[in-house]
C-alpha positions in Angstrom: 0.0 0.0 0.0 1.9 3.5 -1.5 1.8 6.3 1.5 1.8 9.2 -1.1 -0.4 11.5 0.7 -1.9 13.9 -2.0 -4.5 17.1 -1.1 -7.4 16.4 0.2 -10.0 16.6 -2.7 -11.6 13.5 -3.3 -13.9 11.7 -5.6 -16.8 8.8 -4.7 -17.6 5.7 -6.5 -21.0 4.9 -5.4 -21.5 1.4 -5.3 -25.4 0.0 -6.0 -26.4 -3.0 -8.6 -22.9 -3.4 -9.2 -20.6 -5.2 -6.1 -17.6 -5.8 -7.8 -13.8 -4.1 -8.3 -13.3 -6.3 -11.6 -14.9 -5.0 -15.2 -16.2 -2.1 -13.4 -17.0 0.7 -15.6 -17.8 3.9 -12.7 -14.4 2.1 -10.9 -12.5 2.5 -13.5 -13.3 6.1 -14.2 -12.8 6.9 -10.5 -9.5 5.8 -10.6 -8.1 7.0 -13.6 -8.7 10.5 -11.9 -5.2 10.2 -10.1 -7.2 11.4 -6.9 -8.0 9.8 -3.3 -11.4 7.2 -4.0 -13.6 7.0 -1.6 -16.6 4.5 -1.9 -19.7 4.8 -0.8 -22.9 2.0 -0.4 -26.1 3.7 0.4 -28.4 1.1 2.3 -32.3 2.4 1.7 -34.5 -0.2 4.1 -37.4 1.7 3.1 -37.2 1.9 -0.2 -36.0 -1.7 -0.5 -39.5 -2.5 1.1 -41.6 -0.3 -1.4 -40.1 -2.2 -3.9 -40.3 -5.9 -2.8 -36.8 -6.5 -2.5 -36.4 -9.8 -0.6 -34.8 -10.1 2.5 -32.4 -13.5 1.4 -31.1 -10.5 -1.8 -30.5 -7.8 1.1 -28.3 -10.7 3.3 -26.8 -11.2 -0.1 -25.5 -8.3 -0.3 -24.9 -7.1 3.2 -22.4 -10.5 2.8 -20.7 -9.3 -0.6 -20.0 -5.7 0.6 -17.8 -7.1 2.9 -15.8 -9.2 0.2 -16.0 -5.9 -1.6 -14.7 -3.7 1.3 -11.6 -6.0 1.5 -10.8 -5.9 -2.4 -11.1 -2.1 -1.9 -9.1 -2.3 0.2 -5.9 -3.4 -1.8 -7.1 -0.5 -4.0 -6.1 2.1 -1.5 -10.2 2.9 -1.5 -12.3 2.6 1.9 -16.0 1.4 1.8 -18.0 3.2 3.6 -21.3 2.4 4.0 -24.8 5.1 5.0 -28.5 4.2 5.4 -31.3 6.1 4.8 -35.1 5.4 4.3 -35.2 5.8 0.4 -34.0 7.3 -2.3 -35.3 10.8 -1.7 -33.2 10.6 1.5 -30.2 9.1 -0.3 -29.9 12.3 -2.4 -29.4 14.5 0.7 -27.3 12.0 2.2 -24.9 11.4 -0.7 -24.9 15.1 -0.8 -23.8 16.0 2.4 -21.0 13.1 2.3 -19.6 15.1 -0.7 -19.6 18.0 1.0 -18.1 16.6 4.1 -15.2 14.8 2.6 -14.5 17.8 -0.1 -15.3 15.4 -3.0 -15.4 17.1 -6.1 -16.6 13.8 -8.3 -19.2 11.5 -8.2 -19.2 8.5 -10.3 -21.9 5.9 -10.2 -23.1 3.0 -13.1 -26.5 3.5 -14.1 -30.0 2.1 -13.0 -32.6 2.1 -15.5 -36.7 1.7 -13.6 -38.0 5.2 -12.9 -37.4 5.9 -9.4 -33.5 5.0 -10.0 -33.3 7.8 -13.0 -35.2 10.4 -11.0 -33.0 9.9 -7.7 -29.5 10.3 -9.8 -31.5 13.1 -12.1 -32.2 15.0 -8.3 -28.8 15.0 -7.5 -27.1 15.6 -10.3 -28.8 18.8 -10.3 -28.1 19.2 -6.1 -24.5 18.4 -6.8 -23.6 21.2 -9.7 -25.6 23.9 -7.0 -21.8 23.2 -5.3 -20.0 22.6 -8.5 -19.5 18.8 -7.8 -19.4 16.4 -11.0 -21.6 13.9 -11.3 -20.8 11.0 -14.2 -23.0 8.2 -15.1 -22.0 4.9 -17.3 -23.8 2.4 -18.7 -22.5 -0.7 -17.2 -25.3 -3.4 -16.2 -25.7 -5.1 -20.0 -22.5 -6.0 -22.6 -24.5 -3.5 -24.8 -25.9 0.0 -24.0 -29.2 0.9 -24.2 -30.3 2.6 -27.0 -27.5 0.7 -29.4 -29.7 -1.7 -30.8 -32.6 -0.3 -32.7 -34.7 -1.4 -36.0 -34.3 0.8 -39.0 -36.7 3.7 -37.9 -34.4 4.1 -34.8 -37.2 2.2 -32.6 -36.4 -0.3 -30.1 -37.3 -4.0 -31.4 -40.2 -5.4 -30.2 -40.0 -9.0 -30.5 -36.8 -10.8 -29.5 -35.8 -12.7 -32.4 -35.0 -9.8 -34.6 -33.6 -7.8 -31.1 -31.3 -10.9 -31.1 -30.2 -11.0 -34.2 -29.3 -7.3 -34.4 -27.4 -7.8 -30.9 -25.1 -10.3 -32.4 -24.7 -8.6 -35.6 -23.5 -4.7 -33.2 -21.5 -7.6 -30.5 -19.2 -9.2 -33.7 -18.9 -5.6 -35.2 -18.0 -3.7 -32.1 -17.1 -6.7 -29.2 -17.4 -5.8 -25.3 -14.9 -7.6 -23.5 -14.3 -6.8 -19.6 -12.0 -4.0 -18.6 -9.8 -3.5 -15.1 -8.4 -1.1 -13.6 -5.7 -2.2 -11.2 -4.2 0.5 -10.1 -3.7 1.6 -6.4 -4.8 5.5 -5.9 -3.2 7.9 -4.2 -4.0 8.1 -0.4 -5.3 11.1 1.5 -5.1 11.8 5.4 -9.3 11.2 5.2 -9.1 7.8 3.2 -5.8 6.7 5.1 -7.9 7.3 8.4 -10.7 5.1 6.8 -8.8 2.2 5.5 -7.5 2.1 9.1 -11.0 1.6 10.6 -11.5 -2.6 10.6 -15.2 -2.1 11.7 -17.4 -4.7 10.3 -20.1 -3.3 7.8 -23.4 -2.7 10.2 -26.4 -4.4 9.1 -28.4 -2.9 6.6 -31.6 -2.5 8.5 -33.5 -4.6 6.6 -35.1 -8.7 7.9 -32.5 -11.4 7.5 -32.7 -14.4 5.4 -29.5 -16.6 5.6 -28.4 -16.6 1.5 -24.9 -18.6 2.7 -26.1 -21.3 0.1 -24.1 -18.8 -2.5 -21.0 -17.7 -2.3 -19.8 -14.4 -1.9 -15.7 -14.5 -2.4 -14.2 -13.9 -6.1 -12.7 -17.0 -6.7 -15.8 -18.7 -5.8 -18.0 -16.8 -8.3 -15.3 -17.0 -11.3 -14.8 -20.9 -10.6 -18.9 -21.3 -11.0 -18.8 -19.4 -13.9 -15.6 -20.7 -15.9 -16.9 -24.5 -14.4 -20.4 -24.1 -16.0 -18.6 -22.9 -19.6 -16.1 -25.7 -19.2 -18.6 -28.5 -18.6 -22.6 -27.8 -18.4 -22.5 -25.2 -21.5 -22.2 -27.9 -24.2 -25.2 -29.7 -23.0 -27.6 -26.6 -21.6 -29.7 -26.6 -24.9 -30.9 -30.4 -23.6 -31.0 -30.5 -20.1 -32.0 -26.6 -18.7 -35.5 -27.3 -19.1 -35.4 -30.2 -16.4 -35.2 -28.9 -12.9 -34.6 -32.0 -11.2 -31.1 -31.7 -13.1 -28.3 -29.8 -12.6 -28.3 -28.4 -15.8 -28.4 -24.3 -15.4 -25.4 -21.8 -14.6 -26.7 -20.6 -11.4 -25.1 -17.7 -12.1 -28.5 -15.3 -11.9 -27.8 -14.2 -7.8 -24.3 -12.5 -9.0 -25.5 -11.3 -12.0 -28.5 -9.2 -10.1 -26.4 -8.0 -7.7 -23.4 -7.4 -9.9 -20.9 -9.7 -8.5 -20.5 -10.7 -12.3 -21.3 -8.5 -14.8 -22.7 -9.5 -18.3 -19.4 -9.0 -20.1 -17.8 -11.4 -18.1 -19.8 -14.5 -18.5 -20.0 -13.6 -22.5 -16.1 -13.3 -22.4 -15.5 -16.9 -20.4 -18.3 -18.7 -22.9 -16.2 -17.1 -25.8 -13.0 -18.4 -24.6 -14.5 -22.1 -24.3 -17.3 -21.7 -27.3 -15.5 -19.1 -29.9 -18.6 -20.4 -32.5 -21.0 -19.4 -29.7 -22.2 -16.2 -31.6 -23.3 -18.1 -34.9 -27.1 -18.7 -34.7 -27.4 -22.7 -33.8 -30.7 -23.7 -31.8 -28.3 -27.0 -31.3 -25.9 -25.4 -29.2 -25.6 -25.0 -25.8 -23.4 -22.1 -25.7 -25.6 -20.1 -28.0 -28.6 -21.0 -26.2 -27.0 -20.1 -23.0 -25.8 -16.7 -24.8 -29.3 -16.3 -26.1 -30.3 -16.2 -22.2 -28.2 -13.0 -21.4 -29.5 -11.7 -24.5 -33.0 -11.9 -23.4 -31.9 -10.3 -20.1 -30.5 -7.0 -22.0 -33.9 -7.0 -24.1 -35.5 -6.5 -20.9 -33.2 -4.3 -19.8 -33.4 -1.9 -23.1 -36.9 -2.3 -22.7 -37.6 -0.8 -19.2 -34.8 2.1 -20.8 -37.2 2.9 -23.1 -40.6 2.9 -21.7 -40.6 3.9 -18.5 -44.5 3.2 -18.2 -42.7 -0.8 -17.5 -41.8 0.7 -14.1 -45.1 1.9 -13.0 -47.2 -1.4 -13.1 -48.6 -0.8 -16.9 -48.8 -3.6 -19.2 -47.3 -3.5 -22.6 -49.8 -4.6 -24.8 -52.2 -1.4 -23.7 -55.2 -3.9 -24.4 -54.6 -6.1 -21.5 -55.2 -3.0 -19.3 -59.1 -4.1 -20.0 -58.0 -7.8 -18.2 -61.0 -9.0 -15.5 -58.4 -10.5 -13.6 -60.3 -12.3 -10.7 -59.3 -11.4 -7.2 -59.2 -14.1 -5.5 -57.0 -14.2 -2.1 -57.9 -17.8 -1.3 -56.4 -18.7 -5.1 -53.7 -16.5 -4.7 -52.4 -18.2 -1.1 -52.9 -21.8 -2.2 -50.3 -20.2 -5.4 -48.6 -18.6 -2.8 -48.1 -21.9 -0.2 -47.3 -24.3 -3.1 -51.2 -26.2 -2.4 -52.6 -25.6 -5.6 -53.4 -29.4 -6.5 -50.9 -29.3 -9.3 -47.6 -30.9 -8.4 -45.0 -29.0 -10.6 -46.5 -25.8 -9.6 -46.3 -26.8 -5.5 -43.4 -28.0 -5.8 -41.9 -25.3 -7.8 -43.5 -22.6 -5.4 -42.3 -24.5 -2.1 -38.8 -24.5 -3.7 -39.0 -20.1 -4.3 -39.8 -20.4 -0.2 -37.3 -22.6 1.1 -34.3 -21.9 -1.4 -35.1 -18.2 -2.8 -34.5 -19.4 -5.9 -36.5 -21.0 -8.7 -35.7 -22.9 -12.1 -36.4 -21.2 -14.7 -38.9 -23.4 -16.5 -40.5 -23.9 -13.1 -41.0 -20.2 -13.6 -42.8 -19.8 -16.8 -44.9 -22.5 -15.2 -46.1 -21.3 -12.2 -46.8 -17.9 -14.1 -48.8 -18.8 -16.6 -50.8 -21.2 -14.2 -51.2 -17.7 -11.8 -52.2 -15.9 -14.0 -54.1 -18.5 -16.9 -55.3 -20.5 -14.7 -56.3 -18.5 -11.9 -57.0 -16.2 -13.9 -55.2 -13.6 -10.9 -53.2 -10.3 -11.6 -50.0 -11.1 -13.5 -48.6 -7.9 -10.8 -49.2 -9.9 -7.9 -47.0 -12.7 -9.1 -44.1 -10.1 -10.1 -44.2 -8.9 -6.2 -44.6 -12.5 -4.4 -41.3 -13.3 -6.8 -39.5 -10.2 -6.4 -40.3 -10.6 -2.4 -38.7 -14.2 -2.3 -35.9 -14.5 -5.1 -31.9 -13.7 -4.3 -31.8 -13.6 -8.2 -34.8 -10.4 -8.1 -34.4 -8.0 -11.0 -37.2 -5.7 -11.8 -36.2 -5.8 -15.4 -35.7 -9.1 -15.8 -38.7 -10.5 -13.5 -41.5 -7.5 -15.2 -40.2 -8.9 -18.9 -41.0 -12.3 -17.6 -44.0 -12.1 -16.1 -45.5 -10.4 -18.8 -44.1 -12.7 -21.2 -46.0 -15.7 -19.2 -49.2 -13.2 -19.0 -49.2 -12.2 -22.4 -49.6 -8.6 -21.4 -46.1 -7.4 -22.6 -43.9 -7.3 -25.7 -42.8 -10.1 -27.5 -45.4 -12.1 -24.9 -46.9 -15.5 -25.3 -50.2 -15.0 -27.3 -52.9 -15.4 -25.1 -54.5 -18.5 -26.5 -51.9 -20.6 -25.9 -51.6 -22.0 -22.2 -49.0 -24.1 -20.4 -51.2 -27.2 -19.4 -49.3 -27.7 -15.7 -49.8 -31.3 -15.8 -48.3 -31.9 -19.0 -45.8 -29.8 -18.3 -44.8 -31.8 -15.7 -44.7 -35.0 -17.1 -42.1 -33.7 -19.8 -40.5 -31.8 -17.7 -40.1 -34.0 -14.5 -41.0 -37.1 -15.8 -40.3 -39.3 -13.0 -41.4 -36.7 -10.6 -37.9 -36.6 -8.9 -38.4 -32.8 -8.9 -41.5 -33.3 -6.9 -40.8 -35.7 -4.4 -37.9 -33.2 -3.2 -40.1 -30.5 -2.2 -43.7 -32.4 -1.8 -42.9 -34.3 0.7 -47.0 -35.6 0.6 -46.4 -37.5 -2.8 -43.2 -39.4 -1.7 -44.7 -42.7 -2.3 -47.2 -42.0 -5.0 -46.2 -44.0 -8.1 -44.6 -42.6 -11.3 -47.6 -43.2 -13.0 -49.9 -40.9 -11.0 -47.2 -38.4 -9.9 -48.1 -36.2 -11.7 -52.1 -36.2 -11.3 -51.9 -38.1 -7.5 -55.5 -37.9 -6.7 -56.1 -40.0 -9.6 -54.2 -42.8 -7.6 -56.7 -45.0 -6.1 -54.6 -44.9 -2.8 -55.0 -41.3 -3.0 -57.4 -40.5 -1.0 -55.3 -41.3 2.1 -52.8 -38.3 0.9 -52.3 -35.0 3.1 -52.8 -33.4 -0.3 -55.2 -30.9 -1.8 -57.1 -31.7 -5.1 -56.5 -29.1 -8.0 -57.7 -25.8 -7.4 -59.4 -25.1 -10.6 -60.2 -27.7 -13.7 -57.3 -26.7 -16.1 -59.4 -27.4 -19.3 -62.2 -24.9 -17.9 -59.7 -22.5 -16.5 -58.1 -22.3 -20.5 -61.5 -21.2 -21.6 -62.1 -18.9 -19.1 -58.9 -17.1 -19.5 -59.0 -16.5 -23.0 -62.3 -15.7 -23.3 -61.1 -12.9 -20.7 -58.4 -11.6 -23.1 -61.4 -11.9 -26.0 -63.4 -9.4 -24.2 -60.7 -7.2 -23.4 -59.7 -6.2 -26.9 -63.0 -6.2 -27.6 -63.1 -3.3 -25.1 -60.1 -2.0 -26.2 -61.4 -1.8 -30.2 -64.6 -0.2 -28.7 -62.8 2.6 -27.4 -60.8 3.8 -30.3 
């Protein structure tokens, strides 16, 4: 650690969405100032709460900032962390720091949903009232927003196409990870703060253990560089099954930034070089295709901000009966719907905070098809319980599973859950690990148990709704609502 002491001016990198020291654009940029770095995490209990963060994502993080607060460390940069109620707060209290600690830069990576863009717009404009910079980078996706547009200069509407133009802008114009390594120069403030060994405070928000995933570098790399090396090749064939360990797992770091986008194209590159040519055969492409469709989301939300404030896409669906139903919604809720892949899918988001992602097309469309219930209160239950939560990335889907968003699953078509099941889990192996009721039903009636003649002895409810009546019902409620909507213009 150099002891060149410097003046005392300073400049912050504010730490949010994006926990890391490696391929960190608003790091890098700090440091390449020559001047003392100070870092700053604002925790916002409050705010967190409004927006259905869940508590396993806050332990998460609390966990991670102190990995991060060591790496910093060896940066010559202190972590210090503030909390506040929300964002409005945050603005006065980011404010104040700078004014504090003479800081005469702030330098943040951007957040896209409404709330985030207002908050950095507020102080922006607080800041230059005291002639403090303020520099924002697009750093969450490989590609900006705004980059990948259709010939009128529109954002593409359907994935395919957004896809295609992705790979086409990614082989022209590649976006590879970039480091900064260098040490900064110390200051009497940040020398003072690096000598401080107190532990980071908790973040004022419930606690849900989230040791299941690790929080150390090495870890996080070695999942990511393991799942290239040996589950890539197969992921086209055996994602869609959840009793197999066929996904990357790699969602938790990418929502809170532990691993940024670039990365994990970079290490698939390095194993899959041919992973960029368009091959519904490959693992690697279908796995690349995956962080595609989370920077479709993410361009999305850029673009219309109505995606942040509860509004459907498809403007239509606004005219939805959804049927509220709270006795529906808590047999969803509890995993007791009747339906084995949905319960056991559901108890899995409650005990693990984490879901497969064909269990989660699954239980959404059977929310929000079959019980016909608002495709919103799925998004918050989700966004409540998952460590992976990202309000992009969770909106796109839901509305993708309700057919109420762009490039959505047309309304007539709904996942049966049973048959989805039996293709899915065909054994029920899946099942019996998180219903413990159907442990001894046989393979044959897994999947539809009170069929099972010995069934009626099972602590087990019967389905919830009748799935073929429940289809009808469901599109006949999209039917009427365009037919409302056409009325109208």
């Amino acid at each position: 650690m150099t002891n060149t002491k410097v003046n005392e001016d300073h400049v912050i990198i504010w730490f949010r969405d994006d926990l890391r020291t490696l391929d960190n654009t608003a790091l890098n940029h700090a440091i390449e100032t020559g001047l003392p770095v100070i870092a700053l995490f604002v925790a916002t209990p409050m705010q967190w709460h409004q927006h259905y963060v869940a508590a396993i994502q806050v332990d998460f993080i609390h966990r991670r900032l102190r990995i991060l607060k060591q790496q910093l460390v060896a940066l010559n940069i202190p972590l210090h962390v503030i909390q506040c109620n929300d964002f409005r707060e945050s603005v006065d209290a980011v404010a104040e720091y700078c004014h504090q600690h003479r800081v005469v830069h702030v330098f943040a990576n951007k957040q896209y949903p409404c709330n985030e863009q207002l908050r950095d717009e507020q102080l922006g404009l607080l800041l230059a009232k005291s002639g403090i910079k303020q520099s924002l980078f697009d750093d969450n996706y490989v590609l900006q927003p705004e980059t990948i547009l259709n010939r009128e200069g529109e954002l593409f509407k359907v994935f395919t196409p957004y896809r295609s133009a992705w790979l086409k802008r990614f082989i022209a114009e590649p976006s590879y990870p970039v480091t900064t390594t260098k040490t900064v120069a110390l200051s009497d403030t940040t020398s003072a703060m690096l000598a401080d060994s107190t532990d980071i405070q908790s973040l004022g928000y419930p606690v849900i253990e989230s040791v299941r995933w690790p929080v150390d570098e090495e870890a996080i790399l070695q999942r990511l560089d393991t799942f290239c090396a040996t589950k890539a090749l197969d992921y086209h064939q055996q994602r869609d099954f959840p009793a197999i360990d066929g996904t990357s797992c790699l969602s938790p770091f990418l929502a809170i930034g532990a691993l940024s986008a670039r990365q994990c194209v970079y290490h698939l590159l390095q194993h899959f070089p041919n992973a960029l040519e368009i091959n519904k055969d490959s693992g690697a492409f279908t796995w690349l295709s995956e962080i595609i469709w989370r920077e479709f989301y993410g361009h999305l939300m850029h673009r219309y901000p109505e995606l942040s404030k509860n509004y459907p896409f498809q403007a239509y669906t606004q005219h939805v009966r959804w049927q509220d139903n709270p006795t529906l919604l808590k047999a969803w809720q509890d995993g007791k719907t009747g339906f084995p892949i949905v319960d056991a899918a559901m108890r899995q988001l409650r005990a693990t905070g984490w879901m497969h992602n064909r269990l989660r097309m699954i239980t959404a469309s059977f929310l929000t098809k079959d019980l016909l219930c608002d495709w919103r209160a799925g998004e918050q239950w989700f966004m409540q319980h998952l460590i992976d939560g990202d309000f992009a990335s969770n909106n796109g889907g839901w509305q993708w599973a309700a057919s109420t968003g762009t490039d959505s699953q047309p309304y007539f078509r709904v996942f049966n859950p049973t048959l989805q099941g039996q293709r899915f889990d065909p054994k029920g192996d899946f099942i019996r690990t998180w219903v413990e009721e159907l442990a001894n039903v046989p393979d044959k009636y897994i999947h539809t148990p009170h069929q099972w003649e010995s069934g009626e002895c099972l602590d087990y409810p019967l389905p919830v709704v009748d799935h073929k009546q429940a289809r009808l019902l469901a599109i006949d409620a999209f039917k009427q609502a365009k037919a409302v909507m056409d009325n109208h213009q």
